[in-house]
N, C-alpha and C positions, 0 to 999 in steps of 0.2 A: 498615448493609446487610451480610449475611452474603454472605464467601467462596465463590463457586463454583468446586467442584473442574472442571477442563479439560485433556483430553487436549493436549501440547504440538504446537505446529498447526508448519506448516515457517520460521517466521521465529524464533518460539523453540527450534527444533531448531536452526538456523542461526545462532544467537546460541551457543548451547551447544558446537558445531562451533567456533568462535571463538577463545573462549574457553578450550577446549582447548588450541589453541594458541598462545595470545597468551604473551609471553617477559613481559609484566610485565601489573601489573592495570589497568584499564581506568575511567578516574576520570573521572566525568561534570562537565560544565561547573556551578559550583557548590559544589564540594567534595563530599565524602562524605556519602552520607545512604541509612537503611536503605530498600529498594525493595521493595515486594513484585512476588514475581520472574511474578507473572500477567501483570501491567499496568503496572509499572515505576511505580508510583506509591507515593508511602508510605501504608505501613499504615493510618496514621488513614484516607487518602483515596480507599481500595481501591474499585476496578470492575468487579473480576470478577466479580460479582453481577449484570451489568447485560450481562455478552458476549452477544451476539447473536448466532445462526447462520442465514442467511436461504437456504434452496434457490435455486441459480441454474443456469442454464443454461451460462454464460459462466464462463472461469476466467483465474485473474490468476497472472500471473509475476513474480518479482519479482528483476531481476539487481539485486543491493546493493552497493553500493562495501564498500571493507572494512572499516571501523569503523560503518558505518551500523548493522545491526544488534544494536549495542553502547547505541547512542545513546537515554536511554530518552526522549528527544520524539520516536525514528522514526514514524512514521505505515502506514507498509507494514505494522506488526505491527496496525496496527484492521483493513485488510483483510482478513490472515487470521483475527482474530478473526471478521470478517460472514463472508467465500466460505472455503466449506472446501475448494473445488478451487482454494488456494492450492498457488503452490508456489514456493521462495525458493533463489535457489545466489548464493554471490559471484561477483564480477568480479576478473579480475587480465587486466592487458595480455597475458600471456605464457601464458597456460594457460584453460584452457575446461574445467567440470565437464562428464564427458560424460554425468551427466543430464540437463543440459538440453537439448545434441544429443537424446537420446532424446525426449525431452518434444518439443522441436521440428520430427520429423519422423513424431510421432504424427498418424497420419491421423484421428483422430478430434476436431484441433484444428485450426481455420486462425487462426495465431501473427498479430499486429498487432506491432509497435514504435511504441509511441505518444512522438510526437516532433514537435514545430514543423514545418510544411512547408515554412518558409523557408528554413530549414538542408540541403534534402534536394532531390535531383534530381526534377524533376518527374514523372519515367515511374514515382516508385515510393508519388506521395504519395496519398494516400485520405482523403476527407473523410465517409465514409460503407463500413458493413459490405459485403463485398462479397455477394451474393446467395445465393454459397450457406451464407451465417454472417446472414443477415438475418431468418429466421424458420424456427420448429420444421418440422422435417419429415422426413419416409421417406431417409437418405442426407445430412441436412445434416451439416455438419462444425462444430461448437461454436467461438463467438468464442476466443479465447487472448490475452489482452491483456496485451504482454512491455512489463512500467513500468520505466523506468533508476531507482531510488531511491537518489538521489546527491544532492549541492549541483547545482547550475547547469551549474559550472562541471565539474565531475567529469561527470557527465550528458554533457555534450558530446564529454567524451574517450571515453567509455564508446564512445557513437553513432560515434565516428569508428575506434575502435581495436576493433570488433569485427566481423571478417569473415564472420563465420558467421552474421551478422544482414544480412549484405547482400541474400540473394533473397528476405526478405519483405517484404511493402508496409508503409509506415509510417504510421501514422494520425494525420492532424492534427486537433487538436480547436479550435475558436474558439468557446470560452463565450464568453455576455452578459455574465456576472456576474465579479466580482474576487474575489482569493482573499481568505477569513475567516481565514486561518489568523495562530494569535496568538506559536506557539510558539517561534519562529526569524524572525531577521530578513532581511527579500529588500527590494532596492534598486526592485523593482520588484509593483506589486501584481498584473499578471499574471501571474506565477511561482505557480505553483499545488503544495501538498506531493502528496503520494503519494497519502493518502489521497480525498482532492477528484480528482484525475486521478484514481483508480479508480470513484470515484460516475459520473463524466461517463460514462464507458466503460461502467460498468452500464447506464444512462441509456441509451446510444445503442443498446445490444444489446436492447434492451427492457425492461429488468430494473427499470421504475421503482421498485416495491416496497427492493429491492436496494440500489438509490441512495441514496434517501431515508434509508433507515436507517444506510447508512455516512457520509453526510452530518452526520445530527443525532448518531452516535457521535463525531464527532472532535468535535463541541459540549462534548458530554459531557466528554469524555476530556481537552480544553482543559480546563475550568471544574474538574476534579477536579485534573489536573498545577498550575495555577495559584494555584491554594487553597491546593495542601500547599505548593507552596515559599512563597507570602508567610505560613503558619500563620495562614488563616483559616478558619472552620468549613466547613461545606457545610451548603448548603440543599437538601434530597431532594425539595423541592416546589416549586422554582422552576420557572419555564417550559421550559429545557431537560429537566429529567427531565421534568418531565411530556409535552413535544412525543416525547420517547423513548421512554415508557410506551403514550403512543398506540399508535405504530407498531409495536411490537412485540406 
């Protein structure tokens, strides 16, 4: 499958930013192995051929802990390969990029903190869009859905050590379904990665189109990162591309 050339979206600007300043290089769990710097997968296994871009209405934010997007199993990078109204800044305890103030106090977004609603005071939890982010219309204000993309455990310091995310409502999600995800290991199967918590949040804004596809991309994007590190071929016509071929 041939290379598709792709303007650098905000999680690979934010990787680049990083990197700039990282005091030594940045060695993925593994050892050393050449990446292609699209999709962070090796060469033989490349998927940039297969990036999706799908119109949405709804836009995703992505606060990243600080080696996340470094990390090339991150999952916040397939989002911004689907929504191009991505947009990704790091976390640090001690400093706030005032982009994302700006970004946050853009009236043409109403921000969520998508976050377990058992961790969070009840006056501020939301199970549901609030109405005027719940469908198109003359003066509605566009979902903005701010993902912590962290471990668990980092996520939570994120949530408790950012003040400036205190006067938005936090959006709890209660899927049916456990997470698929194959990439990293989590002690528990409801721990859901980035990517899957951004589908559910398309999903609930309306966006099922949206969903589905960032859905059966981290399929994808599994089945490809998985292949290249055990050096097994790919199958281009297996069920996954083809459920992806569909859709798109």
């Amino acid at each position: 499958m041939p290379e598709t050339t792709h303007a650098a979206h905000a999680v690979a600007r934010l990787r680049a930013e990083r990197l700039a300043r990282a005091v030594k290089p940045f060695r993925a769990r593994g050892g050393p192995a050449e990446r292609c710097p699209g999709c962070r997968v090796m060469p033989s296994h490349c998927l940039c051929g297969l990036r999706p871009v799908v119109p949405t209405q709804a836009g995703m934010c992505l606060l990243m802990a600080d080696i996340e997007p470094l990390k090339p199993s991150n999952t916040g990078w397939l989002i911004a390969d689907v929504v191009a109204d991505t947009f990704a800044y790091s976390w640090a305890r001690t400093w706030v990029d005032p982009r994302l103030l700006v970004l946050l106090a853009d009236p043409q977004w109403q921000p969520y903190v998508v976050f377990p609603g058992e961790y969070v005071a009840p006056e501020r939890v939301v199970t549901q869009l609030l109405p005027a982010t719940a469908a198109d219309g003359p003066g509605t204000k566009r979902p903005l859905f701010v993902l912590l993309d962290a471990t668990w455990a980092e996520a939570g310091k994120m949530f408790r050590k950012s003040p400036y995310l205190n006067h938005l409502p936090v959006l709890s999600l209660h899927p049916e379904q456990l997470s698929n995800y194959r990439l990293r290991r989590s002690s528990r199967s409801d721990h859901f990665c980035t990517s899957e918590v951004g589908a559910l949040c398309l999903a609930m804004a309306g966006e099922a189109h949206a969903a589905a596809v960032l859905d059966v991309y981290l399929d994808v994007f599994t089945e490809h990162y998985l292949q290249a590190k055990n050096q097994q071929p790919l199958d281009w016509h297996d069920a996954v591309h083809q459920q992806f071929r569909d859709l798109c």
